[in-house]
C-alpha positions as CSV (number, residue, x, y, z in Angstrom):
1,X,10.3,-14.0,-7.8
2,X,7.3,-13.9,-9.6
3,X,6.4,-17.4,-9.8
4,X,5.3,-19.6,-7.2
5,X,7.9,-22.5,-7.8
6,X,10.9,-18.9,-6.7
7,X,8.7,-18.6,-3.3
8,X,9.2,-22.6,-3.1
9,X,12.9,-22.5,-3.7
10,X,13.2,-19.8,-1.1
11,X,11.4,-21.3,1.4
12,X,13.6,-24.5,1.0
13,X,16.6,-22.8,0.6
14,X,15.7,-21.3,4.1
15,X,15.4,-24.8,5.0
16,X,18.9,-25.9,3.9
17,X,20.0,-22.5,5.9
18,X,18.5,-24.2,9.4
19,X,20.8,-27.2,8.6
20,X,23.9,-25.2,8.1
21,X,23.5,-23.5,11.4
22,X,23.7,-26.8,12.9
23,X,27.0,-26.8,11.3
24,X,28.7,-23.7,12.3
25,X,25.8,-21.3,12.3
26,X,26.6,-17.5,10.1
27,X,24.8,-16.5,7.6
28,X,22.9,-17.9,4.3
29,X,23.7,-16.6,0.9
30,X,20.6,-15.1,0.1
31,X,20.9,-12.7,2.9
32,X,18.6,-14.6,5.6
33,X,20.2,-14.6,9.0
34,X,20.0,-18.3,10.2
35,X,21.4,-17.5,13.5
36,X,19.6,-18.7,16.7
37,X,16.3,-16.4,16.9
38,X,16.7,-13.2,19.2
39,X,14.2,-12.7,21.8
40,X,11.9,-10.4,21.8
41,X,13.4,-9.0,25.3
42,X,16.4,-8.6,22.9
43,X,14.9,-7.2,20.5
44,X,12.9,-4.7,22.2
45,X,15.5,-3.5,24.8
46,X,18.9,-3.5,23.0
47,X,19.7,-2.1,19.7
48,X,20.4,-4.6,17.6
49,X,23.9,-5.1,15.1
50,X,22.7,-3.8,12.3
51,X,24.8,-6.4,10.2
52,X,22.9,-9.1,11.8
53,X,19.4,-7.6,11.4
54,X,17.3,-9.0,8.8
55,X,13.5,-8.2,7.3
56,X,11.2,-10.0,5.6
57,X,8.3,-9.1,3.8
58,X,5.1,-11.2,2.6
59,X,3.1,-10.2,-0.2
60,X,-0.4,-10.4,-0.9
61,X,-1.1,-12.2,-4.1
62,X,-1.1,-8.8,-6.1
63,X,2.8,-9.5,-6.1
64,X,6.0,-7.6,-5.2
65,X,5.8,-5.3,-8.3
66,X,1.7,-4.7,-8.0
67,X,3.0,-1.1,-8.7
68,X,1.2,-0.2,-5.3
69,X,0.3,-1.2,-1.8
70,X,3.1,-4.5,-1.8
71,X,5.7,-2.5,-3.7
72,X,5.5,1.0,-2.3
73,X,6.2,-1.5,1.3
74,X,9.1,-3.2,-0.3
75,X,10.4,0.1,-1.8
76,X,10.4,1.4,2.0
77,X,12.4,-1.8,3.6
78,X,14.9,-1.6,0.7
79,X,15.2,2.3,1.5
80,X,15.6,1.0,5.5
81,X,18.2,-1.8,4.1
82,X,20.5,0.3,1.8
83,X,20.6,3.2,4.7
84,X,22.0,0.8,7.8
85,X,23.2,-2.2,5.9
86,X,20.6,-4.5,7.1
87,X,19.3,-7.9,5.0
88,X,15.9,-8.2,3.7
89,X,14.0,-10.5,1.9
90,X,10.5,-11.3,0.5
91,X,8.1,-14.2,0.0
92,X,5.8,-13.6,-2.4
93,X,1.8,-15.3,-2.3
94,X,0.1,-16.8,-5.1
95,X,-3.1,-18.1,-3.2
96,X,-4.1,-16.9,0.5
97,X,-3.5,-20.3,1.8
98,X,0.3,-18.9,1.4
99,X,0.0,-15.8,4.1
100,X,0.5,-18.4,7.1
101,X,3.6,-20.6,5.6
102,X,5.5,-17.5,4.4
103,X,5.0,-15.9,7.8
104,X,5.9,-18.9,9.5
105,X,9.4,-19.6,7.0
106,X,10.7,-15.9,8.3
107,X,9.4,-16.7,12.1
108,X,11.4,-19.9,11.6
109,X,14.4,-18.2,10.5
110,X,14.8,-16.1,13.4
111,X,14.0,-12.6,11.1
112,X,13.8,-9.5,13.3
113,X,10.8,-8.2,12.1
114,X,8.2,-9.5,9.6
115,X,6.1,-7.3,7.2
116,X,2.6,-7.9,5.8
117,X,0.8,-5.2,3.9
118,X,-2.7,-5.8,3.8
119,X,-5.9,-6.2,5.6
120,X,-6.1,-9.4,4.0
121,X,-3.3,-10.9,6.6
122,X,-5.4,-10.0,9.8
123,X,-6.3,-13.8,10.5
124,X,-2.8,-15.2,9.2
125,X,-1.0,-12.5,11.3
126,X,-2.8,-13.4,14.3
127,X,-2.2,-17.2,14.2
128,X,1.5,-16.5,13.0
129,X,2.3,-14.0,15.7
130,X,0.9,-16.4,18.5
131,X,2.8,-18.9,17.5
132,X,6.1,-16.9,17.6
133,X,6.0,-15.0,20.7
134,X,9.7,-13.6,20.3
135,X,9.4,-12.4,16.8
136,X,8.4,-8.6,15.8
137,X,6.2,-8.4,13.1
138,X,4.4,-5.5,11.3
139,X,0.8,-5.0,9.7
140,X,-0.4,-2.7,7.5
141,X,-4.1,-1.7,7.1
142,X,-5.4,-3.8,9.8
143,X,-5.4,-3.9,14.0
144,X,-3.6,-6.9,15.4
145,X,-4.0,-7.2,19.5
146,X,-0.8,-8.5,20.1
147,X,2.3,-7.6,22.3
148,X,4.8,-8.4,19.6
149,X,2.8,-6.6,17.0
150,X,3.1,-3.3,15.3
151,X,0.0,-1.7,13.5
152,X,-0.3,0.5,10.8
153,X,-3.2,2.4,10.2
154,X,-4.0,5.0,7.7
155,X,-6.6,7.9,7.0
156,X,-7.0,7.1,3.6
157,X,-10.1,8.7,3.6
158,X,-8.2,11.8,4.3
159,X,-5.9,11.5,0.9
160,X,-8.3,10.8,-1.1
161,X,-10.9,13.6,-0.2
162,X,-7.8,15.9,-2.0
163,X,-7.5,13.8,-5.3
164,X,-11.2,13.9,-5.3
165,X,-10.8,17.8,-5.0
166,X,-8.2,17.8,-7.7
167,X,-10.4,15.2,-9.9
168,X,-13.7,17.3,-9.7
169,X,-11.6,20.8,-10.2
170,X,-10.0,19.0,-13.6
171,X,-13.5,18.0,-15.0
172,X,-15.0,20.7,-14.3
173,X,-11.9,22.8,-16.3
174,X,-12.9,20.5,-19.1
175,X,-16.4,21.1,-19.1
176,X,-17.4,17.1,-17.6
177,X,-19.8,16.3,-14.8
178,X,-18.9,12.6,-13.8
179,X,-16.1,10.8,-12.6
180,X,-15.1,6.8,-11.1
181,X,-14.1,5.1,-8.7
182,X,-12.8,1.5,-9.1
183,X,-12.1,0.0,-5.6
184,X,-10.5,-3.9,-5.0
185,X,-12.7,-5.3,-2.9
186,X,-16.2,-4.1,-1.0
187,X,-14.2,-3.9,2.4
188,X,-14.0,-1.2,4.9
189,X,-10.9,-0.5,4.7
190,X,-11.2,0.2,0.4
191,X,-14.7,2.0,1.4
192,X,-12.5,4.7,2.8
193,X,-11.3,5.1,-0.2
194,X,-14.1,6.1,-2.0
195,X,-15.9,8.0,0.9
196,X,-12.9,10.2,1.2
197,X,-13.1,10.3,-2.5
198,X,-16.6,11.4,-3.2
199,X,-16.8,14.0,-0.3
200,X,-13.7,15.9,-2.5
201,X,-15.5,16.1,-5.5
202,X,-18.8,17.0,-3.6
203,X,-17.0,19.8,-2.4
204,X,-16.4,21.3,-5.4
205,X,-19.4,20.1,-6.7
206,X,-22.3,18.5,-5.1
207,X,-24.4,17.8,-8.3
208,X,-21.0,16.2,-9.7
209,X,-22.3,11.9,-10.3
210,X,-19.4,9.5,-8.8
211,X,-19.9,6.1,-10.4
212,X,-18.6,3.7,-8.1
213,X,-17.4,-0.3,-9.0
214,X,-16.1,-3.1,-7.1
215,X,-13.5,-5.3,-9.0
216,X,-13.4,-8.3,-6.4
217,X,-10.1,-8.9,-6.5
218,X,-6.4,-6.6,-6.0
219,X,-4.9,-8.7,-9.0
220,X,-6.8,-8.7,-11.8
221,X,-6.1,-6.1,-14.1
222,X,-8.0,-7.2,-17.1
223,X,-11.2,-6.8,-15.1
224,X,-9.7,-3.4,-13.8
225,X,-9.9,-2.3,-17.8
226,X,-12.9,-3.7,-18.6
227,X,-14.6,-1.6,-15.4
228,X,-12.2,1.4,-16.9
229,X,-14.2,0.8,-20.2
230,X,-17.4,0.8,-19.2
231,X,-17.5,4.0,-16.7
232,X,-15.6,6.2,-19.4
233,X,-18.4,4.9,-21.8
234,X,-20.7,6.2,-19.0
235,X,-19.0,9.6,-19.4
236,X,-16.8,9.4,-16.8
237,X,-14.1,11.9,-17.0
238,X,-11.4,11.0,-14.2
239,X,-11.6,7.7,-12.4
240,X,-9.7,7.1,-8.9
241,X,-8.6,3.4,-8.1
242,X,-7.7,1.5,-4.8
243,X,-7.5,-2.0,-6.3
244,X,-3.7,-2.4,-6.5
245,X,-2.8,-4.9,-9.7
246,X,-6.3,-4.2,-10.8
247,X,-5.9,-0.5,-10.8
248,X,-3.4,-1.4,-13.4
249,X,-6.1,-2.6,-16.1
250,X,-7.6,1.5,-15.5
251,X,-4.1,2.8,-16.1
252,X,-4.2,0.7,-19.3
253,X,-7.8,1.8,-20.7
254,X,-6.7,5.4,-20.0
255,X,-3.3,5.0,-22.0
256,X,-5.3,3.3,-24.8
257,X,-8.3,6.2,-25.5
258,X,-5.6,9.2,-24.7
259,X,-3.2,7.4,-27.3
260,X,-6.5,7.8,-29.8
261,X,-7.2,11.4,-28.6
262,X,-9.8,11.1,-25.9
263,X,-9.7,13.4,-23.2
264,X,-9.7,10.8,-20.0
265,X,-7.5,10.4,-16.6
266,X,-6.7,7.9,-14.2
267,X,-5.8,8.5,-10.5
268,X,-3.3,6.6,-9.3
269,X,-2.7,5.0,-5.3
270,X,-0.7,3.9,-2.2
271,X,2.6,5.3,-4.3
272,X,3.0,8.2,-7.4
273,X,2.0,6.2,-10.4
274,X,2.7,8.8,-12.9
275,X,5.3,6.7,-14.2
276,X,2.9,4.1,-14.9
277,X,1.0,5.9,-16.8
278,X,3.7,7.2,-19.7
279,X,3.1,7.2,-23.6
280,X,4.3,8.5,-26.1
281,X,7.4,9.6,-24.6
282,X,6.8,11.6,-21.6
283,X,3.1,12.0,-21.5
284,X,1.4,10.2,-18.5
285,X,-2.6,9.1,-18.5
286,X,-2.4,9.1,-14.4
287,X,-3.6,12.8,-13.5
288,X,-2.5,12.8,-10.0
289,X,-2.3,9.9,-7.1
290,X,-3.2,9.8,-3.8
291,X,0.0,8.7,-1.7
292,X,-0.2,6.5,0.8
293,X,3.3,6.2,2.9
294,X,3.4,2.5,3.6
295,X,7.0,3.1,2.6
296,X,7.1,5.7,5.3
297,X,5.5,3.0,7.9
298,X,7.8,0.3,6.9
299,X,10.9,2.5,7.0
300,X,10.1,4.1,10.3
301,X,9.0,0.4,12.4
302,X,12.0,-1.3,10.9
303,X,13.8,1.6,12.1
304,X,12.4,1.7,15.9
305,X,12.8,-2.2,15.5
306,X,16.7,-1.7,14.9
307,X,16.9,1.1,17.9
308,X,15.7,-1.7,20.4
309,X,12.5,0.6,20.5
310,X,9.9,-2.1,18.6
311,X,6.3,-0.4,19.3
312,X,4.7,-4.0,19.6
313,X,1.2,-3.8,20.9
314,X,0.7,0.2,19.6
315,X,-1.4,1.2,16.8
316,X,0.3,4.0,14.8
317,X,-1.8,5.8,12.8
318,X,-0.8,8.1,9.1
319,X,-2.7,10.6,8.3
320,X,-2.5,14.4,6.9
321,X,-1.0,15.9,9.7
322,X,2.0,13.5,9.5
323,X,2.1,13.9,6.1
324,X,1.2,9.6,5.8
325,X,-1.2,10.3,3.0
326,X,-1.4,13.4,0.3
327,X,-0.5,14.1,-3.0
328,X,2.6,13.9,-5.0
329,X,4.9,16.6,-4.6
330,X,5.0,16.7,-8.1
331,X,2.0,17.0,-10.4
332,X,3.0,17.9,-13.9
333,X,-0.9,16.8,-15.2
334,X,-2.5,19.7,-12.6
335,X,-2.0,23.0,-12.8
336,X,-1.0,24.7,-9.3
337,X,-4.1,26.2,-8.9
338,X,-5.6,23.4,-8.6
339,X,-3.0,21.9,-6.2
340,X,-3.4,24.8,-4.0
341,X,-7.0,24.1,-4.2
342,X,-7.1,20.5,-3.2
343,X,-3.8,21.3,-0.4
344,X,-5.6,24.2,0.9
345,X,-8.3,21.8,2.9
346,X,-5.7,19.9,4.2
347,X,-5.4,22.1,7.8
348,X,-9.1,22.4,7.6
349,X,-9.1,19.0,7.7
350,X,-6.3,18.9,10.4
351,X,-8.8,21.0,12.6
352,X,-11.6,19.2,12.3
353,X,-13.3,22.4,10.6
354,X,-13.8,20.3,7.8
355,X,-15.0,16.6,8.6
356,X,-14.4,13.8,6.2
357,X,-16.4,10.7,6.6
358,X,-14.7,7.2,6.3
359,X,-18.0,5.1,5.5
360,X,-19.3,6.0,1.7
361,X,-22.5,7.8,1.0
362,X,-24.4,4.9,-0.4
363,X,-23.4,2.8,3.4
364,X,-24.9,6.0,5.6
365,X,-28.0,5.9,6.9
């Protein structure tokens, strides 16, 4: 479904769906319930049959397999769906104007609780959910005042304070004083990223240099490698991305100069990208990632959502102590000193002793 004329067919197949209900009602082929729509009294007060439960998940325009933020939320609903034998779908969108008719295609089919991973839905979600008062629907990365909403917030300033930890122990092991940080775009949400990032490696080093870019988009990864290119040329050691699809391009440029022998690493995001990083058989470029459980998030609402137990109107919020951001359990490129390094801040962090900062050093006054 990576083209834009799939999402079309879906959407009209969802269509055709509406007219067989008129017919006999039951259930489309592609999985989408096209019963009459639940109310939310329903849906927030009775469990609901688990054979007759359906989700549906929009993605940005980085796409389903961004390798990130939309895929690490897919790979959570098709965890949820496999578990209880519920359907699930996505829409995938090629151009924002896409957010509010792929919302409105799953309000229209009646599914029990629509996803969107991304800041970027804040105004689409807001329109969509008013206009569909007995829907549940989801958001990740954003706050949407709403009593048939459920947000998803995470301290992804507090994750990525630890890969910084882990980035500035590794350079400093290989003799290197400067590492990256490629973010998406210049938003608030991404500058958590990079604050978290930059007060990890500033406490290991506070003379370390962070080099910092802004890509503009989540979905380009040729201008992710190009950015790549030009901070390892700038002696940049390790560079950390939150750019989804772009992030990809830094993956790429890493692959490339450790296939010719140069000592570089990329950190990965949202899910473990070591896998994304493999050459040359088992070798990967991605020194560690900072995990981001939207998985987790999606899993657990869908879940409460099934119980009859929908938190619409709540904020939930994933951070260290709930284990919703960290690193990998696995980190084949670090040694474990230097995981027990970067895990050992994690309950100072918990108890405040050790304050992490969500706005970036170069935003403070």
């Amino acid at each position: 479904m990576k083209k834009r004329s799939l999402a079309v067919l879906l959407v009209l197949v969802l269509m055709m769906s509406l007219v067989l209900t008129a017919c006999g009602g039951g259930k489309s082929n592609d999985g989408v319930s096209s019963e009459a729509p639940k109310t939310q009294e329903g849906t927030d007060n009775q469990q609901a049959d688990a054979g007759d439960f359906f989700v549906g998940l929009v993605t940005d325009i980085g796409g389903i397999d961004d390798k990130s933020f939309n895929q690490g939320t897919w790979e959570g609903i098709e965890k949820f769906a496999n578990e209880f034998g519920t359907d699930k779908n996505f829409l995938q969108s090629e151009e924002d104007a896409d957010y509010i008719p792929n919302l409105s295609a799953f309000g229209d089919e009646g599914a029990d609780l629509i996803v969107a991973p991304g800041f970027l839905f804040e105004d689409a979600m807001k329109q969509v959910s008013a206009n569909f008062p007995d829907r549940s629907f989801l958001i990740l990365d954003a706050k949407v005042e709403a009593d048939n909403v459920a947000s998803a917030l995470f301290a992804e300033h507090e994750g990525s304070f630890l890969v910084g930890v882990a980035a500035a122990l590794k350079a400093k092991e290989a003799g290197k004083d400067t590492v990256g940080y490629i973010g998406g775009m210049d938003f608030e949400s991404i500058q958590k990223f990079e604050a978290g990032y930059e007060a990890g490696v500033w406490a290991i080093d506070p003379n370390m240099k962070v080099l910092v870019e802004y890509a503009g988009a989540f979905d380009n990864a040729q201008t992710g490698q190009a950015l790549a290119a030009k901070m390892y040329d700038q002696g940049a050691y390790v560079i950390y991305h939150a750019a989804g699809g772009t992030g990809n391009g830094l993956i790429k440029e890493a692959q490339d100069r450790r296939v010719k022998g140069q000592d570089v690493w990329a950190i990965g995001v949202d899910r473990d990208q070591y896998e994304d990083g493999i050459y040359e058989g088992d070798k990967s470029a991605v020194l560690t990632s900072m995990i981001k459980r939207v998985d987790v998030a999606a899993y657990d609402i869908a879940k409460l959502t099934l119980d009859g137990k929908f938190p619409g109107g709540e904020v939930l919020t994933f951070n260290l102590e709930n284990e919703g951001v960290g690193l990998p359990k696995n980190n084949p490129n670090l040694s474990d000193e230097i995981v027990k390094k970067a895990n050992d801040f994690i309950p100072q962090i918990i108890s405040g002793e050790v304050e992490v900062s969500p706005v970036p050093s170069r935003l403070q006054k």
